[in-house]
C-alpha positions in Angstrom: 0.0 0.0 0.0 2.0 3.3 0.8 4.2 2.3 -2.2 7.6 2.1 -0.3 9.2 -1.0 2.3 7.8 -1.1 5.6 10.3 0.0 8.0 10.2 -0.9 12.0 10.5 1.5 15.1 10.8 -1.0 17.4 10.0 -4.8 18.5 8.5 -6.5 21.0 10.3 -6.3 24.7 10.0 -10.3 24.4 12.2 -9.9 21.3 15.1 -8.7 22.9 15.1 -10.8 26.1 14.5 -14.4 23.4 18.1 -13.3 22.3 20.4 -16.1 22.5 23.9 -17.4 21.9 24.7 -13.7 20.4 28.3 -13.6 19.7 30.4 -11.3 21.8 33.8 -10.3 21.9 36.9 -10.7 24.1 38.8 -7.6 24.8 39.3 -5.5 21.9 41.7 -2.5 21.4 41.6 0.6 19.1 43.3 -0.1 16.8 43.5 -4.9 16.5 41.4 -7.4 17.0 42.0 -11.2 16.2 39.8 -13.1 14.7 40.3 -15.8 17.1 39.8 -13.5 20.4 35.9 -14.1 19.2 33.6 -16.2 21.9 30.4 -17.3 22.0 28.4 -16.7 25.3 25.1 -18.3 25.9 22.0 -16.2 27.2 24.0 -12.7 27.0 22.3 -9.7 27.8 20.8 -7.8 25.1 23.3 -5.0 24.2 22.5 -1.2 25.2 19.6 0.2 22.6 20.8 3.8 23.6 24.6 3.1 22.7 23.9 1.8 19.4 21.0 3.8 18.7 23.1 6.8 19.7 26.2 5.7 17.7 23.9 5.0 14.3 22.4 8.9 15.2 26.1 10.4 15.4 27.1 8.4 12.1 24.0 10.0 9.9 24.6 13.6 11.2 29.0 12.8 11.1 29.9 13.8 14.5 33.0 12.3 14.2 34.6 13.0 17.6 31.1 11.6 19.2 31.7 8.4 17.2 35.0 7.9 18.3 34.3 8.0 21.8 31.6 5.8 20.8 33.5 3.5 19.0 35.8 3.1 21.9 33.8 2.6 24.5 32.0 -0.2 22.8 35.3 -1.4 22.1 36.5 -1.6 26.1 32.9 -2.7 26.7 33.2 -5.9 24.7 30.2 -4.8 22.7 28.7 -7.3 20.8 28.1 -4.9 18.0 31.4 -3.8 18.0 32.5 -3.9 14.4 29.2 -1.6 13.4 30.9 1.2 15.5 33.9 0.4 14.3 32.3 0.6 10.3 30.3 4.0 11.3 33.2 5.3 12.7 35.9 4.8 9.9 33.0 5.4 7.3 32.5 8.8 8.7 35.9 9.8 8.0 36.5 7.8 4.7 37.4 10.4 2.6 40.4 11.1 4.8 41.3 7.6 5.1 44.5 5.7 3.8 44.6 2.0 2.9 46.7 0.8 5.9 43.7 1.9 8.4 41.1 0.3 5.6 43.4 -2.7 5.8 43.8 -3.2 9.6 39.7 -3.1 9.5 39.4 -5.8 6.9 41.8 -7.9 9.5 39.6 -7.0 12.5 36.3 -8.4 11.0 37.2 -11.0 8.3 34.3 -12.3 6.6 31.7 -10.1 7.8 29.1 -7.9 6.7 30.6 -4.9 7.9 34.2 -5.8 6.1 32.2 -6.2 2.6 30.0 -3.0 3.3 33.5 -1.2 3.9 35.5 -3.0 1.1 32.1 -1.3 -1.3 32.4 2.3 0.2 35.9 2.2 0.1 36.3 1.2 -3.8 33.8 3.9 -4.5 36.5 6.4 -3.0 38.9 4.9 -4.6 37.7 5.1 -7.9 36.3 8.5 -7.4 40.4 9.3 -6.5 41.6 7.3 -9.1 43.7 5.2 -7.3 43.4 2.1 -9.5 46.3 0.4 -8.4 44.5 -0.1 -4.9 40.8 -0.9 -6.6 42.0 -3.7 -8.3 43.7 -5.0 -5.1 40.5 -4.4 -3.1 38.1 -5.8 -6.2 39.5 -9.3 -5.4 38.0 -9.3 -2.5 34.9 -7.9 -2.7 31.8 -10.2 -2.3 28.2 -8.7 -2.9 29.4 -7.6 -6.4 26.0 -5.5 -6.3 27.0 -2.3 -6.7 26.1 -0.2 -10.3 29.0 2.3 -9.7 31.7 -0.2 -8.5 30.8 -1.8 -12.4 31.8 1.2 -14.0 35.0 2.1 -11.9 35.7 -1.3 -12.6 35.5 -0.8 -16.6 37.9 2.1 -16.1 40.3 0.5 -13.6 42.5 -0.7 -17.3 42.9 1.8 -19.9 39.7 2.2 -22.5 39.6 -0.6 -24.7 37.5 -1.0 -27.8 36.4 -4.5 -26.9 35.0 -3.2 -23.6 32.4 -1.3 -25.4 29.5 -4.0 -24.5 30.1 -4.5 -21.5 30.6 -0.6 -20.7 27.6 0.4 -22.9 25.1 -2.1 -20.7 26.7 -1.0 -17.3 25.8 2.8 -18.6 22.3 2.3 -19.8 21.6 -0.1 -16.6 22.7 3.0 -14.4 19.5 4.2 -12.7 20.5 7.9 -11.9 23.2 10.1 -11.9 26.3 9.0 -10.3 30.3 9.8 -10.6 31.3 6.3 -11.3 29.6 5.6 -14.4 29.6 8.9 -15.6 33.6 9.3 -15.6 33.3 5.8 -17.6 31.1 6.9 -20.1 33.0 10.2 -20.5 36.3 8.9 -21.1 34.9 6.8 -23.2 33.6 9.0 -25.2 36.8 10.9 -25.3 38.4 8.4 -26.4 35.9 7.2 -29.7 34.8 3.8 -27.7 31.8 5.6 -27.1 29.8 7.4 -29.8 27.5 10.3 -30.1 24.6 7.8 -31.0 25.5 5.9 -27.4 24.8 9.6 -25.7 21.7 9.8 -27.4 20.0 6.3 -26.8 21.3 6.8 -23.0 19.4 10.3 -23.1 16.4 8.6 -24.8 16.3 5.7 -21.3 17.0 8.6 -18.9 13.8 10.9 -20.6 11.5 7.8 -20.3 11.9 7.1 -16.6 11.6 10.7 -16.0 15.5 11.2 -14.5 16.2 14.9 -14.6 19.9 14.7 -12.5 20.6 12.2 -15.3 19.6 13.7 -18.5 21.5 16.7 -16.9 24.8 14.7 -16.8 24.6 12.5 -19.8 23.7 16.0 -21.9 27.1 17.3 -20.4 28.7 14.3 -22.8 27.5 17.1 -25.8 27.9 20.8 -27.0 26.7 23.1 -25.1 24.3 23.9 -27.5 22.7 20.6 -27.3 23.0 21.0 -23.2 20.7 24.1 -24.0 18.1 22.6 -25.9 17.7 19.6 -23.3 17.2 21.7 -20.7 14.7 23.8 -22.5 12.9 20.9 -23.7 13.0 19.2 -20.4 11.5 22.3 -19.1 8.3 23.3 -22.0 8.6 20.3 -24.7 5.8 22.0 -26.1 7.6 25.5 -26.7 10.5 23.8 -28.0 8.5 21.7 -30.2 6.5 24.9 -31.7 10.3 26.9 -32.0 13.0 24.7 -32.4 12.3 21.4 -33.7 13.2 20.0 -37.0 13.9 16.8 -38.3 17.4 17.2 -39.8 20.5 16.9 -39.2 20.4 14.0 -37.0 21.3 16.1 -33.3 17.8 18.1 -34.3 15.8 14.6 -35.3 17.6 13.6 -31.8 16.1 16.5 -30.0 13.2 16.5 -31.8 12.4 13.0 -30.5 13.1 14.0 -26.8 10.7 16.8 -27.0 7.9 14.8 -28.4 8.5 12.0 -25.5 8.7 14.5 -22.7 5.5 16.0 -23.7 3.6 12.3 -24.2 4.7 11.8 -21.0 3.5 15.2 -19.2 0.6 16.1 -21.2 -0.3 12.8 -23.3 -3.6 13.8 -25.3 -1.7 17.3 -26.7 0.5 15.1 -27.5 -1.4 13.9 -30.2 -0.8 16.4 -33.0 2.7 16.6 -32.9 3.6 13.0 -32.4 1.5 12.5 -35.8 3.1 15.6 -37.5 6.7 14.7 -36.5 6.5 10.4 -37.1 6.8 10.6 -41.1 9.5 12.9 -41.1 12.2 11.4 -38.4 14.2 8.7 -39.5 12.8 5.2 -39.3 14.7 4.2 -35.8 13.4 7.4 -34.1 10.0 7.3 -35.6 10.3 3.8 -34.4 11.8 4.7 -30.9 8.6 7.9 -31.2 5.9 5.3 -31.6 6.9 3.3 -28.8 7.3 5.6 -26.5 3.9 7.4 -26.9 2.3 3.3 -27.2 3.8 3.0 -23.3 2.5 6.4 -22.3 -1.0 5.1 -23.9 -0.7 1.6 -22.7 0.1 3.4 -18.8 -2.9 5.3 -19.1 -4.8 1.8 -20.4 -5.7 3.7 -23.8 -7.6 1.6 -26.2 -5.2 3.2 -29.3 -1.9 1.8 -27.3 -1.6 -1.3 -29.7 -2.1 0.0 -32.7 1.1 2.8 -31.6 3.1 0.1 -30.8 2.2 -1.9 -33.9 3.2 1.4 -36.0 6.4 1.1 -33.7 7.0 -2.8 -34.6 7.2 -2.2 -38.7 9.3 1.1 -38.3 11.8 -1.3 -36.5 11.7 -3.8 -39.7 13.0 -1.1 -41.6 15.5 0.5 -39.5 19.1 -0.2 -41.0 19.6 -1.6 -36.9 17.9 -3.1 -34.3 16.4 -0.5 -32.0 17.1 -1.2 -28.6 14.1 -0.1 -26.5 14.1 -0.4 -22.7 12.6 -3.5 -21.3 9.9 -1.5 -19.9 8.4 -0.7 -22.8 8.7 -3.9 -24.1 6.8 -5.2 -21.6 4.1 -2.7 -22.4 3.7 -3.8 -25.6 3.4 -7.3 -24.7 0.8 -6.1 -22.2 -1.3 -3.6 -24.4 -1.5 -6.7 -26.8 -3.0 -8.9 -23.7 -6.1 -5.8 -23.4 -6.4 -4.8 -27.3 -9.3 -5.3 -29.7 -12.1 -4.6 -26.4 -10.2 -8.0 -24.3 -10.0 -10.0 -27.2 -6.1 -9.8 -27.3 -3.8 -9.1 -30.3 -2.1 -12.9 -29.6 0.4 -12.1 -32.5 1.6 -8.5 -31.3 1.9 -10.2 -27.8 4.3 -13.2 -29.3 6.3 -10.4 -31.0 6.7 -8.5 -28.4 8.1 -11.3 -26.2 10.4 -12.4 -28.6 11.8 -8.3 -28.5 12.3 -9.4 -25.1 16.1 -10.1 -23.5 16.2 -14.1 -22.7 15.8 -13.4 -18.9 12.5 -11.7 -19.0 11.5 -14.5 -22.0 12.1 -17.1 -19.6 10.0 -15.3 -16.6 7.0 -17.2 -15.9 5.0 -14.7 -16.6 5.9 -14.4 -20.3 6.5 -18.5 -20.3 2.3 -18.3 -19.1 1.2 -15.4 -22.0 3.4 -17.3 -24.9 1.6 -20.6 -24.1 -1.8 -18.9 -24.1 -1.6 -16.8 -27.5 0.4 -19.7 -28.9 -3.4 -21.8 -28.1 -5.0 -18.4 -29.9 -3.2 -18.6 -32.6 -3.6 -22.3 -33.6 -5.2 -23.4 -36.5 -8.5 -25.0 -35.9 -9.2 -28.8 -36.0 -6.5 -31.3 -36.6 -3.9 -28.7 -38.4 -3.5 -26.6 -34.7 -3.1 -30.5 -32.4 0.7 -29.5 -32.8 0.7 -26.4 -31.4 -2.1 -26.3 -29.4 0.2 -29.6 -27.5 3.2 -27.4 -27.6 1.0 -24.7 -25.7 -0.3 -27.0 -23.2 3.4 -28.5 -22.5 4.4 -25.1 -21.5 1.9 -25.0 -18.8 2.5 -27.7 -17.5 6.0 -27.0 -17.2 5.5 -24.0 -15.4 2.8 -25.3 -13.2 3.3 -24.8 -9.3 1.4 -24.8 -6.5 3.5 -21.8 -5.1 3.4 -18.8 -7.7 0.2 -16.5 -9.2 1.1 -18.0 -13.1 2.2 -20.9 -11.5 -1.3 -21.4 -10.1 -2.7 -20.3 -13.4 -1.0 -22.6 -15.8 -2.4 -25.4 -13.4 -6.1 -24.2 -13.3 -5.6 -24.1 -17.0 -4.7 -27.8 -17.3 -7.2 -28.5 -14.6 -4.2 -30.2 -12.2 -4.9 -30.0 -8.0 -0.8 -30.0 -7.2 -0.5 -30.4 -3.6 1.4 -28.6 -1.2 4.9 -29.6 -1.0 5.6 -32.1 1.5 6.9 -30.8 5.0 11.1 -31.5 5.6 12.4 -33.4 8.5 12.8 -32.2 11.7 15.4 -29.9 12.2 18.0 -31.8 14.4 19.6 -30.5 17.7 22.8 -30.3 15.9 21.5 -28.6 12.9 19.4 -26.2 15.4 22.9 -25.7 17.1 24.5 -24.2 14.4 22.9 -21.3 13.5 24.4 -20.4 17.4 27.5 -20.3 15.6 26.7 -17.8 12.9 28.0 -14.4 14.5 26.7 -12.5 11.6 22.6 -14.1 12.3 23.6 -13.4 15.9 24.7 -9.5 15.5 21.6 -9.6 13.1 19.4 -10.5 16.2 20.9 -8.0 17.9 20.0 -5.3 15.5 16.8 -5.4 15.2 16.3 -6.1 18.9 17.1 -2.6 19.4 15.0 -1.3 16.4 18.2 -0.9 13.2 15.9 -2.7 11.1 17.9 -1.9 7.7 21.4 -2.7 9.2 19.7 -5.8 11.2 18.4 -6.9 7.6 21.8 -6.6 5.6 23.9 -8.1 8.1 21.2 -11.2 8.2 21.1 -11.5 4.2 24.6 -11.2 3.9 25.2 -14.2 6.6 22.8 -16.3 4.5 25.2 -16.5 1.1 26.2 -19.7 0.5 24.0 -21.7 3.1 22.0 -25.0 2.4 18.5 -25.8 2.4 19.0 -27.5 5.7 20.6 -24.6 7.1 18.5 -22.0 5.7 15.7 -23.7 7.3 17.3 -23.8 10.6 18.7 -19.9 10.5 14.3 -19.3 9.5 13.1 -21.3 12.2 15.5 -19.3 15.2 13.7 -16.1 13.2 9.7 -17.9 13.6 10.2 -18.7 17.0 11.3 -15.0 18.2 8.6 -14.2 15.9 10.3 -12.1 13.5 8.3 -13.2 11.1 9.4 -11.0 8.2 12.8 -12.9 8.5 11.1 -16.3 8.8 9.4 -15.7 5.6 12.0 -14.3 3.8 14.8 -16.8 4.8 12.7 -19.4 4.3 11.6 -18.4 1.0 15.4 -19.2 -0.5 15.5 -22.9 -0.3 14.7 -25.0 -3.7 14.5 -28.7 -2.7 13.0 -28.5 0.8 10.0 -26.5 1.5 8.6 -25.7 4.4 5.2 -23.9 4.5 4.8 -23.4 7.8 7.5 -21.2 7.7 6.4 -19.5 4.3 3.3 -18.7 5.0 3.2 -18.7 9.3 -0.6 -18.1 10.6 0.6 -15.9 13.8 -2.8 -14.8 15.6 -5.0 -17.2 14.0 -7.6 -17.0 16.7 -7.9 -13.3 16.7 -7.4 -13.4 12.4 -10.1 -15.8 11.9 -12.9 -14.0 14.0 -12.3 -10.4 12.7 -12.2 -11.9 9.8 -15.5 -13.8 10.1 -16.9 -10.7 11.6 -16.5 -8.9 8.6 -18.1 -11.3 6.5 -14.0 -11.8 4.6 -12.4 -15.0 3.8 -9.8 -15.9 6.2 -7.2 -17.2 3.9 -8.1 -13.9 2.2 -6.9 -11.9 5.0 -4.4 -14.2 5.6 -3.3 -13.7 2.3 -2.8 -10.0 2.4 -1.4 -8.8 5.9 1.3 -11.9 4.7 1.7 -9.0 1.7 1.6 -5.5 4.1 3.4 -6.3 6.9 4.7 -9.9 7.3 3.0 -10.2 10.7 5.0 -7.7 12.7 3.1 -5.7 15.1 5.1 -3.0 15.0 5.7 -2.5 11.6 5.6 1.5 10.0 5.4 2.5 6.3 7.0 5.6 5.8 3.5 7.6 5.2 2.4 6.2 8.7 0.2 3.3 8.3 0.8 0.7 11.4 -0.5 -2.5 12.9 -0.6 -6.0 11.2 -3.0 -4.6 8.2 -1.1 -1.5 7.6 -3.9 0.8 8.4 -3.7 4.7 8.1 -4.2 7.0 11.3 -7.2 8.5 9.0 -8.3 6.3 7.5 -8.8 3.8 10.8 -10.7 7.4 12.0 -13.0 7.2 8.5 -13.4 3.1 9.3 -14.1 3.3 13.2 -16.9 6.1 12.2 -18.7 4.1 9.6 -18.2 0.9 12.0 -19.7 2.5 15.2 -15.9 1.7 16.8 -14.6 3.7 19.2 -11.1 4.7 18.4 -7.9 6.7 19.1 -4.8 6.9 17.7 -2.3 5.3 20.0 -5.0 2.3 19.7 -3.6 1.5 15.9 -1.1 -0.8 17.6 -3.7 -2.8 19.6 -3.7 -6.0 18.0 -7.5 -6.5 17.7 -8.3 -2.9 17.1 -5.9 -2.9 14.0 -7.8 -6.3 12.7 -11.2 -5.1 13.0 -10.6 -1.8 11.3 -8.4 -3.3 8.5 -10.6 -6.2 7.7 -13.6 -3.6 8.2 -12.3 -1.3 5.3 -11.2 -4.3 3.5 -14.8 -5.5 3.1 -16.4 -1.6 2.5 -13.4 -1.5 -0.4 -14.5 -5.3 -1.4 -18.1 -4.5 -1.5 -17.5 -1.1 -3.5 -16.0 -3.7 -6.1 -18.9 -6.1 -6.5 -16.6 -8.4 -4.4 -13.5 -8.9 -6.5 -10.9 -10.3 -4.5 -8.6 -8.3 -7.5 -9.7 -5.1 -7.4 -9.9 -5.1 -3.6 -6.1 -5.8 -3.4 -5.2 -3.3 -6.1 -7.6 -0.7 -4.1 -5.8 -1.6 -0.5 -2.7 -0.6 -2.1 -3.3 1.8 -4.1 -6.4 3.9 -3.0 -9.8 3.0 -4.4 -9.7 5.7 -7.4 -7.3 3.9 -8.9 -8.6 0.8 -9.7 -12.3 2.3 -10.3 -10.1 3.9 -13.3 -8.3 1.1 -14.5 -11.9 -1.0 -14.6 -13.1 1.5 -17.0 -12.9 0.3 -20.9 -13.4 -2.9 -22.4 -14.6 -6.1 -20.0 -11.3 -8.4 -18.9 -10.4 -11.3 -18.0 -9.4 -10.9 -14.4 -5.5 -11.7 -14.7 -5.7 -9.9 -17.9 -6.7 -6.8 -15.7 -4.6 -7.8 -13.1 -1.2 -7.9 -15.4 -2.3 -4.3 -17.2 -2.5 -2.6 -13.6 -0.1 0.5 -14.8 1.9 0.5 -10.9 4.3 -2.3 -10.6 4.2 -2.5 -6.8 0.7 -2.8 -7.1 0.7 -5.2 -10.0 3.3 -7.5 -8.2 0.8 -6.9 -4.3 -2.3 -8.2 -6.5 -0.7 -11.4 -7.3 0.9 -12.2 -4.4 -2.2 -11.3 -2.1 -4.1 -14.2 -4.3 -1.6 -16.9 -4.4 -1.0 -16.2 -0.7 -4.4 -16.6 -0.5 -4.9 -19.8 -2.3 -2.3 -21.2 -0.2 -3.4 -20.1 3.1 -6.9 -21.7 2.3 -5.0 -25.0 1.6 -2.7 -24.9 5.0 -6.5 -24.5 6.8 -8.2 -27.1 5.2 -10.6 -25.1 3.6 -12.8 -26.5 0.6 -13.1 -23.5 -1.4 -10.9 -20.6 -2.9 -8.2 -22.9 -3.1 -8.1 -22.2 -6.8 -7.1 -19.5 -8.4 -9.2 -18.8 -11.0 -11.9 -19.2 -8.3 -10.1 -15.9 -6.7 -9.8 -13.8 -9.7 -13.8 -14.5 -10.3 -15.7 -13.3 -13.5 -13.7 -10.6 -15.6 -13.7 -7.2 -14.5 -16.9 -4.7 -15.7 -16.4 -1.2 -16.2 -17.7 0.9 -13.1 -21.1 1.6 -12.0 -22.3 5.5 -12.9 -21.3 6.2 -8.9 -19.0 5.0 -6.4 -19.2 5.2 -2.2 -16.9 7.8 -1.1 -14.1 5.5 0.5 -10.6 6.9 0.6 -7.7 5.8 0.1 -5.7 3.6 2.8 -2.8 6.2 1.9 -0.2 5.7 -0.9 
């Protein structure tokens, strides 16, 4: 809902006192600590919230001399999260830093998360001093690889070579915003001739599209200064420049031309209209192309009828361009999606098959696409015994792709009419197995973490500790999470093992009592309800989204006020926490949203995350097929919330035994109507 990750204030008190087997250290000093002065006590005492909470304070506002002080008192304390003050400390002072101290830190904490977190920040600085002799040193060692900027200072650590130009053109265009490391790669590249003027213009063409100003602003620096001009003025008033400026030769003015007419599809799409027809016949075939496409997405975002046929426009440019046109995997998407809705729900199966096949191998091979391929392959067989071939290909992709465990997964099985099971339940952990994840200092500083509410660190340091680990041991580290009931850890630890599946910890049923009657009081499936507070807040009671929202059903402050008013419920605001109050007023606005939808499980979802507005727009237009609907929902978060609220779902009413809603199709229900001439006046669970 609130479109960001939940973050958490604080946990339960019986969180910190569950802490176990945390490992501590033996006496440190400033400046060493061996790797074998590291114990393991049992049943330590949770470490002192206001010392780390203080010392995480002092590193976001850098007061340095507070940290050191910090840093060495938990140091003659034996702090268990010593090498965090240690990293906030020398981080805060990086800039000034010189590779013996960097080294003697990697000796103090081999292994860990903080000597990887370090080893990142410190061949950022590196790079950005151009000491290359050092980042190739320090590259050897670095282990999350994860880093978009690292990539680039990595390209430039050698001399610019011609045969880099792939692999420095794909780190470029993958860059999400404006940074220093891949922007001193793509300007000495540039420099040099590896990169070319038409590399600066597709990278402007990605960064116009998603709407990156601090981008555009850096990758225009790459031209004159006359081009700098007209980007910024067309950034500012396409439609001014349009009316003034634009012109369709030489190429720099087709180029600018272009960028005009996709800034002002995407600000002001219907005036659009005009110019995007005047300009199309007179740009060159690849930017008519790249024209089309872009006002197709803006179309297919706003769920315009006309999308396809832009986009099919955009397709046979691209057969006559002299190269293939390399449009973001966004908008291929769209296409692929517009084609699902076209022609009033009956689909354009061919547009959608082309559009796949546009697609890079990874996102071919989602199960997504693997589902929509199968299905337009069985639209566009023959009839009788000429289409048996293809219609058996079709059905052999769904049955490859059928699971128990995923939304398309679910779908290609309804499809095929198969009831999977559930996957069997693993063995029982065994004491030894239990035992080890005592052993893990990184799950145990973890713990500690978000004991004393450092959610994001608690979160890195635990993912980072799971690299590597078996299913057996990835099932141990999850269970330690279950039964200290962080259950956002459960889940998502769990989640990563392949062969051995354990549901209990994947989808936990915390509460059930309490779950089950609100739920039943509001006249809502349980599994339902289940389904989506597994989706807003993995069970914790204390979780916060940024915009507020609290409690297990990530309700609003205003709008539990608007829901306890229409309910007859007395309420206040420090009651959002309560457990029950939180379920009765979530599942109460979850069943006025539900109703306001003629009871679409879909629609309720999207309108629980997104506002109810939304999806009363997105109904409007032809009648859908529910996961049709459901995959054309123009807000990825919301999109992706949809599906996993049903499967979780569908899930949840297998683990209780229910007899219905465990498929599906059953969920999604009859396809989705355009909206009645008026709606309640039910607002928006924030966003």
């Amino acid at each position: 809902m609130k479109f960001a990750r939940i973050t958490v204030t604080a946990l339960a008190s019986a969180t910190v006192t569950a802490l176990a087997a945390v490992a501590t250290l033996a006496p440190l000093t400033a400046h060493a600590q061996s790797p074998s002065s590291f114990t393991v006590v049992p049943n330590p005492p949770p470490p002192l919230p206001d010392l780390v909470t203080d010392a995480r304070e002092a590193w976001r506002v850098r007061d340095r001399a507070k940290l050191s002080a910090m840093r060495q008192a938990a140091f003659d304390q034996q702090h268990p999260l010593a090498p965090w003050f240690d990293y906030w400390d020398l981080n805060a002072r990086l800039s000034e830093a010189q590779q013996a101290e960097i080294n003697a830190f990697y000796a103090r904490w081999p292994g860990s998360y903080v000597e990887d977190r370090l080893r990142n920040d410190w061949l950022l600085e590196l790079g950005h001093r151009r000491d290359w002799a050092n980042f190739r040193r320090d590259l050897a060692g670095y282990k999350m690889q994860d880093d978009r900027e690292v990539v680039c200072y990595t390209l430039l650590a050698d001399p610019p070579k011609r045969e880099l130009r792939d692999s420095a053109r794909a780190a470029w265009f993958a860059q999400r915003d404006a940074d220093e490391g891949c922007n001193m790669l793509a300007a000495t590249l540039h420099e040099n001739g590896v990169f070319k003027d038409a590399d600066v213009w597709r990278k402007l063409r990605l960064v116009v599209e998603t709407n990156k100003p601090r981008a555009v602003k850096q990758t225009s620096a790459l031209l004159s200064k006359a081009d700098q001009d007209a980007i910024a003025e067309l950034m500012d008033k396409p439609d001014r420049y349009l009316k003034r400026k634009a012109a369709a030769s030489p190429r720099a003015k087709a180029e600018l031309t272009l960028l005009a007419l996709m800034r002002l599809a995407a600000t002001d799409y219907d005036k659009a209209d005009d110019d995007v027809k005047r300009w199309a016949p007179k740009l060159p075939n690849d930017l008519s192309a790249w024209l089309w496409a872009q006002y197709g997405r803006q179309a297919a975002l706003r769920l315009k009828d006309e999308a396809s046929d832009h986009f099919a426009r955009a397709i046979q440019l691209q057969a006559k361009a002299r190269e293939p046109i390399e449009w973001s995997d966004d908008t291929v998407t769209w296409i692929a999606r517009a084609a699902l809705r076209a022609d009033n729900g009956a689909g354009r199966p061919a547009q959608l098959v082309a559009a796949i096949e546009l697609m890079k191998p990874s996102d071919q091979k989602d199960i997504v696409w693997q589902y929509w391929r199968a299905k337009a392959q069985q639209q566009l067989a023959e009839k009788g015994p000429a289409g048996d071939a293809q219609r058996r290909e079709a059905q052999e992709s769904l049955r490859a792709i059928a699971s128990p465990l995923s939304f398309y997964g679910k779908l290609a099985a309804d499809e095929l009419k198969l009831r999977l099971p559930l996957p069997p339940t693993p063995a029982e952990l065994s004491a030894q197995e239990r035992a080890a994840v005592q052993q893990q200092a990184g799950i145990q500083r973890a713990l500690q973490l978000l004991a004393v509410g450092l959610r994001g660190e608690g979160q890195r340091e635990w993912n980072f500790s799971l690299r590597g680990l078996s299913d057996r041991e990835l099932l141990a580290v999850a269970q330690t999470a279950c039964e200290r009931e962080l259950w956002e850890r459960c889940i998502q630890t769990s989640e990563r093992t392949r062969g051995e599946i354990d549901l209990a910890q994947r989808f936990p049923m915390p509460y059930r009592a309490d779950v089950l009657r609100q739920a039943t009081a509001a006249g809502l499936d349980p599994a339902y309800v289940y389904g989506l507070i597994r989706q807003e807040s993995r069970f914790m009671m204390d979780a916060r989204s940024h915009v507020g929202a609290g409690g297990l059903m990530q309700v609003m402050p205003a709008t539990a006020k608007w829901t306890a008013k229409k309910l007859g419920v007395d309420f206040r605001p420090d009651m959002l926490h309560d457990r029950d109050t939180n379920l009765r007023l979530g599942t109460g606005y979850l069943k006025l949203v539900m109703d306001s939808f003629d009871g679409s499980q879909a629609m309720a979802a999207a309108a629980y995350n997104a506002g109810p507005g939304r999806p009363r727009r997105w109904r409007e237009g032809p009648q859908l097929d529910a996961a049709i609907w459901t995959e054309n929902i123009p807000i990825w978060e919301t999109r992706d919330y949809v599906r996993k609220v049903l499967s979780n779902a569908t899930i949840y009413a297998q683990l209780m035994g229910r007899e219905g809603g465990t498929l599906l199709r059953d969920r999604l229900g009859r396809v989705i109507g355009p909206a009645a001439a008026s709606q309640p006046d039910i607002p928006a669970n924030g966003n």
